[in-house]
Steps between C-alpha positions, in 0.01 A plus 500: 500500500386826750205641384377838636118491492447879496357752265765689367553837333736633230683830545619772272827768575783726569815671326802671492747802371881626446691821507404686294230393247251232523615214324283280208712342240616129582821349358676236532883509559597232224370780257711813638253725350517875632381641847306834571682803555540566895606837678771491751285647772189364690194640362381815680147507370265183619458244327139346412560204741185343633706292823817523629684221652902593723830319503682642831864325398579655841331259714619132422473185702524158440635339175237375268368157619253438249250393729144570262630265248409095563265276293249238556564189277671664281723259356586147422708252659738517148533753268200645471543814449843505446739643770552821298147572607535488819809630666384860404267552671636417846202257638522486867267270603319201286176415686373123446379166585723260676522286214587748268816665756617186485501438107573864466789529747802501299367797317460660791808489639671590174272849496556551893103427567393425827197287422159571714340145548117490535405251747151508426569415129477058506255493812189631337263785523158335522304509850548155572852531575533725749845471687298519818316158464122489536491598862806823478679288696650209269857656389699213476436458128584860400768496750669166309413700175714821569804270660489282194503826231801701734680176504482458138617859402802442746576122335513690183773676577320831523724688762328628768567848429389457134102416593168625682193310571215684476212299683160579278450667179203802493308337814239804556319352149285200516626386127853441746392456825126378554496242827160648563332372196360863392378652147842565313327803345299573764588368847280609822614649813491233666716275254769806449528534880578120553775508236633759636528393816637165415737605278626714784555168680667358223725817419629461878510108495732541212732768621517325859559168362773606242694723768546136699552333184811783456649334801441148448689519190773728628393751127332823508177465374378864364139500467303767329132612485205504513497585149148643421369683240294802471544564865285825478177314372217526744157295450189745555480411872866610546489877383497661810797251641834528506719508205634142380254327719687165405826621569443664798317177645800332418731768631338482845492124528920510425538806798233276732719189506835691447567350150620678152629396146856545418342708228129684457360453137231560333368558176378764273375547122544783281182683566444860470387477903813395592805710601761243562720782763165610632434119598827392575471773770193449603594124577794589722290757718225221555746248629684750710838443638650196434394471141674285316682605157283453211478309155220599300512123311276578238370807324367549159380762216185269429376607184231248443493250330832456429660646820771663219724736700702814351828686623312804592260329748740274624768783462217679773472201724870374536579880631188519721689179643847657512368781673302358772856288603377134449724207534422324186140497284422253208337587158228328382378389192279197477445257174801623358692124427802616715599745328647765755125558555426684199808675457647277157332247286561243186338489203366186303868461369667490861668840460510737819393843550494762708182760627531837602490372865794306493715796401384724784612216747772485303570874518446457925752156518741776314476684781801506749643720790278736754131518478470883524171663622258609292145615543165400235253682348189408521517272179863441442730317754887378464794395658861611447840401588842691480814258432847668607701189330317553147431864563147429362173605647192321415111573510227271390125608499157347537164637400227440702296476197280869434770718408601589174661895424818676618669397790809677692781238680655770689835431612649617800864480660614370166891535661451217664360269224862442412434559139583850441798586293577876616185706466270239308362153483379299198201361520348268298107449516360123360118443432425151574209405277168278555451417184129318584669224651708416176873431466717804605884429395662862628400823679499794296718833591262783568749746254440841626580399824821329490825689476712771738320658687638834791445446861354814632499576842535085561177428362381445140133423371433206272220565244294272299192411373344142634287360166335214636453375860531192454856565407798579717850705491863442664751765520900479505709740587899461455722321304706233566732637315676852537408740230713714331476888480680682185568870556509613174682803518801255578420254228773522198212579217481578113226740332418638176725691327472852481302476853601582895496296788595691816467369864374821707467532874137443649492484894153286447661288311572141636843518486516909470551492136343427174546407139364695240477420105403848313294381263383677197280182300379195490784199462713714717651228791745488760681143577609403847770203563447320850852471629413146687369175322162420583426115499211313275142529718239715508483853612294736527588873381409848637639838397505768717467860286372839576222623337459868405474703186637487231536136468419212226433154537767186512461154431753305709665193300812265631764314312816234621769777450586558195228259347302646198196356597293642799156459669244770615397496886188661615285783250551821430571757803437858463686700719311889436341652747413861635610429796864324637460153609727260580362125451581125463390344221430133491539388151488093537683152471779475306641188443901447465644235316866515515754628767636836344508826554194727386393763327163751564402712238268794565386552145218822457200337332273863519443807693209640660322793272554716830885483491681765334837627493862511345480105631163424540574118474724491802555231697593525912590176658603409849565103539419166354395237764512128339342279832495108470227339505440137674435245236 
């Protein structure tokens, strides 16, 4: 429908890291398979991170409006795709024809879309019908033309409120805009300069006219424009003018006769030249005061020929657009048979699926509360909210397409994320996959970074590696639900005969005390009975223990009390060391069943050959943390 008639490059990028580790092994919650071992404290060494991107939870604004998601024809008048598609991922804006607002505009009002109409879309784009007659003088046809489309939309029953008209679609190229009769490919100075200049008259015919149109018809009219792409290009005799020579042309002609758009657009594609924030900036300090507020309407990771997009590029671009404080932008995707421009798609038998795309839009609709400020690196870019009703903090990241390695999301003012519990947070770190294009039916749970983790000093690092830039990562930190801390030296427990358990004082302790099994071999075990029922769900479990010498190694199981059958959580821990640590353990998922009380059983699995001693299998326990975890 819009076609972008520029050479376009691909781009390769960024990543990210957590705590304490970097973080490699992907898993996927339905699986509860074990997590990586964590310390309790930040790391104090550095950590091979090639970028660093910062959450500053401390500095929040507005709540979350959504306002880089919209979508250019990207769905049908019915059901296709089906509505489960597209509430996710929180479409703002639907830009379109008249003709297609109109079949389209129940939809649209279901999913809250304001709907940009294209004006120029039904009058044509060939060089014989330019709105200014032969002579630049003749408006009366162009003028019935825009009163007939407005008065259409409104006869619809699109609500004022609910629609823009934007007056010409990508007018600086001669394959839209050509009244001069130039070379498409090539056109000649004398050819561009004519369009440009009558398209200047047209741009403020259309604006004037529609403003008095506003007031015939007693409705606000928003208009929004001029809606060119690849503003930056320059032909040969341009490189020592201004930047945006189109633009600015335009720009001038507005100030000149005291006329502006309800909204500035333009567009952009997915190049490696472009630097959405940069432009966006750029833009604003060319028009001056006065600008309007702006709606980038289309932009696009072009990655010819099929113009596929992927959640780390367009992870990249929707938080260059987040950042830069836009009103509303539109993704685009073109040739894509309306569906959510590239984001799902049917196969031969009619069944729907979903791309890696659609789940990092899905990831950002999830997204709800403050935005909080954060600052980029120079490949990675996000945005993040902090939500005081769900006591969940979100961040969802973009790659801008060359980074692949460690990356460190360094949290600061965590406090104030609202999703501490005491000293820590949990976190939970989901890799959003590419997949070349293909079906993608879940995220996967980056497992060594996902579990308790200690706030330090209000900040905490997130570590991980990024394996592919095309792919893209959202992190969550909270729980819905409230998450339940066992101090075991207060637990009612059982252990094997013959052996001690003794609960000695330990100022470092969590609670001041500990639990200790003396343990002479393997099969030894201590038992601990929660004294609350825990409800069916899924949790996830971390141990907090001291490590030292001697010591052996426990593998943590759980049982309904007094149930003979039990399940493992999490792999082996070894708790010897020459040196006293206290740490948190993150073990896993662990599903529950059945509303009961429960039993954890420390059983000692092994020993390290370094630990020696009347016990050299003992065990030293703090707490057991069970957190729930959002379906």
């Amino acid at each position: 429908m819009y076609y972008l008639n520029l050479n376009l490059k691909k781009l390769y990028l960024p990543l990210l890291l957590l705590g304490l580790t970097s973080c490699k092994k992907m898993m996927s919650p339905e699986q509860y398979q074990t997590a990586s071992v964590k310390s309790r404290s930040l790391i104090s060494q550095s950590v091979q991170s090639l970028e660093t991107v910062s959450v500053d939870f401390g500095s929040q604004g507005d709540s979350i409006a959504y306002h880089a998601s919209g979508l250019l024809l990207g769905f049908m008048p019915s059901s296709s795709p089906p509505d489960v598609y597209i509430k996710p991922i929180k479409a703002q804006f639907h830009r379109l024809s008249a003709t297609n607002a109109i079949l389209r505009k129940a939809r649209n009002a279901q999913f809250k879309m304001k709907v940009i109409v294209v004006l120029s879309e039904g009058w044509g784009y060939s060089s014989t019908t330019w709105p200014g007659g032969t002579s630049g003088s003749d408006w009366a046809k162009y003028q019935k033309y825009l009163h007939d489309k407005v008065v259409s939309i409104f006869n619809a029953g699109i609500k004022e409120d609910s629609v823009h008209f934007d007056i010409w679609n990508e007018p600086n190229t001669p394959q839209f805009w050509n009244p001069a009769g130039g070379s498409l490919s090539s056109p000649s100075h004398a050819a561009v300069d004519s369009n440009r200049k009558r398209f200047c008259q047209t741009f403020l015919f259309a604006v004037g006219y529609l403003k008095r149109l506003s007031d015939t018809l007693h409705k606000k009219i928003t208009v929004e424009g001029p809606s060119m792409t690849d503003i930056a290009y320059k032909y040969s005799w341009e490189t020592s003018g201004p930047d945006y020579p189109a633009l600015k042309q335009l720009i001038d002609s507005l100030k000149a006769h005291n006329l502006k758009p309800d909204f500035l657009t333009w567009h952009f594609p997915g190049t490696g030249g472009t630097t959405p924030s940069a432009q966006i900036a750029a833009v604003k300090a060319l028009y001056g005061t006065g600008v309007p507020p702006v709606i980038i309407n289309e932009y696009i990771d072009n990655s010819s020929p099929s113009f596929e997009a992927n959640p780390g590029r367009v992870g990249w671009l929707a938080s260059q657009l987040e950042r830069s404080g836009i009103e509303g932008a539109v993704h685009a995707v073109f040739s894509t048979d309306n569906e959510l421009d590239n984001m799902v798609f049917k196969d031969a038998a009619m069944t729907w699926y979903t791309r890696g795309e659609w789940w990092w839009w899905k990831k950002y609709g999830n997204m709800t509360g403050k935005k909080v400020a954060t600052s980029p690196s120079t490949n990675i870019d996000l945005i993040a909210t902090a939500d005081r009703d769900s006591s969940l903090a979100k961040i969802v990241l973009g790659n801008k397409g060359q980074l692949t390695g460690g990356i460190t999301v360094h949290l600061n003012h965590v406090s104030s994320s609202h999703a501490m519990e005491g000293q820590q947070v949990f976190v939970i770190v989901e890799h959003i996959p590419y997949a070349s294009n293909g079906a993608v039916s879940k995220t996967d749970t980056v497992a060594s970074c996902t579990g308790n983790f200690t706030v330090i000093n209000d900040q905490l690092d997130i570590n991980f590696e990024w394996l592919d830039p095309k792919d893209s990562y959202a992190i969550t930190l909270g729980s819905k639900g409230t998450s339940k801390t066992f101090e075991l030296d207060s637990l009612a427990e059982t252990h094997t005969a013959g052996r001690t358990v003794h609960v000695n004082n330990d100022p470092l302790a969590v609670n001041g005390k500990l639990s200790i099994l003396d343990a002479t071999a393997v099969g030894d075990f201590v038992k601990y009975t929660t004294p609350t029922v825990l409800s069916p769900g899924t949790y996830f479990v971390t141990v907090h223990a001291k490590k030292y010498m001697p010591r052996g190694k426990f593998q943590l199981s759980t049982s309904a009390y007094g149930s003979t059958y039990s399940s493992t959580v999490g792999d082996t821990v070894d708790l010897y060391d020459t040196s006293a640590k206290y740490l948190d353990f993150n073990l896993g998922y662990w599903k529950v069943n059945s509303s009961s009380k429960k039993e954890f059983t420390f059983k000692v699995t092994g020993k390290n050959s370094g630990s020696v001693g009347t016990y050299p299998y003992t065990l030293v326990l703090d707490n057991l943390k069970v957190t729930p975890v959002r379906p």
